[in-house]
C-alpha positions in Angstrom: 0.0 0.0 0.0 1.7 3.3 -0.8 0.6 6.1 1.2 3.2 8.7 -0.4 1.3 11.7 -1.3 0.2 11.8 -5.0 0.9 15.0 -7.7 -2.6 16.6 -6.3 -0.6 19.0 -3.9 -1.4 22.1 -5.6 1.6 23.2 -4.0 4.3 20.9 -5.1 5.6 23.0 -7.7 5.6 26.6 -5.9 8.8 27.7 -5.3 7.4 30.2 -3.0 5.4 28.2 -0.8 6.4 28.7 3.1 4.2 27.8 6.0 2.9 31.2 5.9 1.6 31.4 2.6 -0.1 28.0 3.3 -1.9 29.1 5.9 -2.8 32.6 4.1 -4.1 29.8 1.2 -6.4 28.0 3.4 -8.0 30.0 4.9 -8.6 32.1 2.0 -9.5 29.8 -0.6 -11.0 26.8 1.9 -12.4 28.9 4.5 -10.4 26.6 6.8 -9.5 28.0 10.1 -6.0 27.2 10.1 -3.0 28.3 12.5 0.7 28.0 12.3 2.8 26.5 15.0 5.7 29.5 14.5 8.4 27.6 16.0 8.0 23.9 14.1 6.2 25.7 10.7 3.6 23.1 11.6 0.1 23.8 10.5 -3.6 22.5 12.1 -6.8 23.8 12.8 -9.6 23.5 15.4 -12.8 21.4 14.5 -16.0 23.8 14.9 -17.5 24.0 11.6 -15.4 22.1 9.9 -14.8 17.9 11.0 -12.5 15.5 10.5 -12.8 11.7 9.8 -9.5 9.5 10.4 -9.2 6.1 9.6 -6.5 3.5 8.5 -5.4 4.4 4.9 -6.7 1.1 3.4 -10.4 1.8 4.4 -10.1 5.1 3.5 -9.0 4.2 -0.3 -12.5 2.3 -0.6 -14.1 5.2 1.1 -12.9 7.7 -1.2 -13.6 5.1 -4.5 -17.2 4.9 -3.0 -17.8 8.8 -2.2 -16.6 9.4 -5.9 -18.5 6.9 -7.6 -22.1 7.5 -6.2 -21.2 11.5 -6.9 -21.0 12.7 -2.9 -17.0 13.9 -3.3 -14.5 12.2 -2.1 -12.4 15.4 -1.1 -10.2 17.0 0.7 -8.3 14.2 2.2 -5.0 14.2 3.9 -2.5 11.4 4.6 -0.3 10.3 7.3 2.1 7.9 6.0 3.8 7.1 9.2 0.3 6.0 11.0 -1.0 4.8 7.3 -3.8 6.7 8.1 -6.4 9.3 5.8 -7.8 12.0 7.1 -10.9 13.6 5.5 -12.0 17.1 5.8 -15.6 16.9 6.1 -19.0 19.0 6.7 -20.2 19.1 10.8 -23.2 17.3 9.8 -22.9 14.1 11.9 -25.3 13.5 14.6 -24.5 13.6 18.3 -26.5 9.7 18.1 -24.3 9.0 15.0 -21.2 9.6 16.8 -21.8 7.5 20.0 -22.3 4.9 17.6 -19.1 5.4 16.3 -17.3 4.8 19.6 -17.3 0.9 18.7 -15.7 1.7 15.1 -13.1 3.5 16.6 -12.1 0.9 19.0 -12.5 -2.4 16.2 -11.1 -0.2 13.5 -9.4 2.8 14.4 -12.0 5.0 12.8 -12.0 8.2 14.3 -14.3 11.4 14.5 -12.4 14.6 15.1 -15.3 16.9 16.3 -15.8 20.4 17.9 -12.3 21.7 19.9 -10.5 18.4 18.5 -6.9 19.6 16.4 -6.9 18.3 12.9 -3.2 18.8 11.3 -2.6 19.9 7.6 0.2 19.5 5.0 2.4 22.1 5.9 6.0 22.8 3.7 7.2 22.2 6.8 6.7 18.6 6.4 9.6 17.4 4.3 9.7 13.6 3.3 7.1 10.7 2.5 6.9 10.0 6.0 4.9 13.5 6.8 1.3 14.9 6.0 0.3 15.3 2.4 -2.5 15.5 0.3 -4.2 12.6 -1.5 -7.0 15.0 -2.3 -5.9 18.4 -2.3 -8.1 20.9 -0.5 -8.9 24.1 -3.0 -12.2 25.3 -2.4 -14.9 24.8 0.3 -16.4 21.8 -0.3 -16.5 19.2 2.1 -18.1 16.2 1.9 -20.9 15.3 4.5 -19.7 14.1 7.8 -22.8 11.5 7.7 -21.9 10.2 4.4 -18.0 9.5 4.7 -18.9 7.9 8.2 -21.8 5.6 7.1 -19.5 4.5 4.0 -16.8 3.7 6.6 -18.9 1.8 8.4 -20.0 -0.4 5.4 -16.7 -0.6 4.1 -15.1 -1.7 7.5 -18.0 -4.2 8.5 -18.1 -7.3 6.6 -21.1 -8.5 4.8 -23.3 -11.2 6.7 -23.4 -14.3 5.1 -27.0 -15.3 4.4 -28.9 -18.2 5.8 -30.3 -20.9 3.8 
């Protein structure tokens, strides 16, 4: 499985992209409230309007497939090669029910909500190497897809179909 970021960083060929101008960018064009971390050039935000869904990259590949296929978005999504983890940038749509429910998920397969106050870390210039945050779906507008829809696919993608009786 290769979680190296893919050629849809639409900073990878900037020469004058500094951790600065990254934030400027997202919060500008992605309405994302993102803050620097001065002395590491580290970038994240604060969940509030925007969410966050994490899960182990593997999942998350036939997440994304499914979100683009049936039209819903699959986008923005970063990764975490080290962990082998996506993160998806999604809408605050889930429901307070819908994420007690996902308490179990997290625990049988690391799928995690990142909700109000939680810190969701972005791609940063700072992060040099394949072993940092990078995009697999670049962030460059406002769309997010709905927090109820990447979770629900989650779900049916990490629970296995039951076999049926005869």
């Amino acid at each position: 499985m290769n979680d190296t970021p893919p050629s849809t960083d639409p900073f990878a060929r900037v020469g004058a992209d500094t951790p600065r101008s990254r934030v400027a960018y997202y919060r500008t064009v992605c309405d994302l409230p993102a803050v620097l971390e001065p002395h590491t050039g580290r970038i994240s935000f604060t969940a509030g309007m925007v969410w966050a869904i994490e899960m182990p990259s593997e999942l998350g590949q036939s997440v994304e497939i499914h979100l683009e296929t049936t039209k819903q978005g699959g986008g923005p999504i970063v990764t975490h090669p080290r962990s082998h983890t996506w993160t998806f940038l999604v809408r605050s749509d889930i429901p307070a029910t819908m994420v007690a429910a996902q308490a179990a998920l997290s625990r049988s397969h690391r799928i995690t909500v990142l909700g109000n106050g939680d810190r969701v870390a972005l791609p940063s210039p700072a992060d040099q190497g394949s072993e940092y945050r990078g995009w697999i779906t670049a962030a460059h507008s406002t769309f997010r897809p709905s927090g109820r829809a990447v979770l629900s696919e989650a779900h049916r993608c990490a629970t296995p179909p039951r076999e049926h009786s005869r």
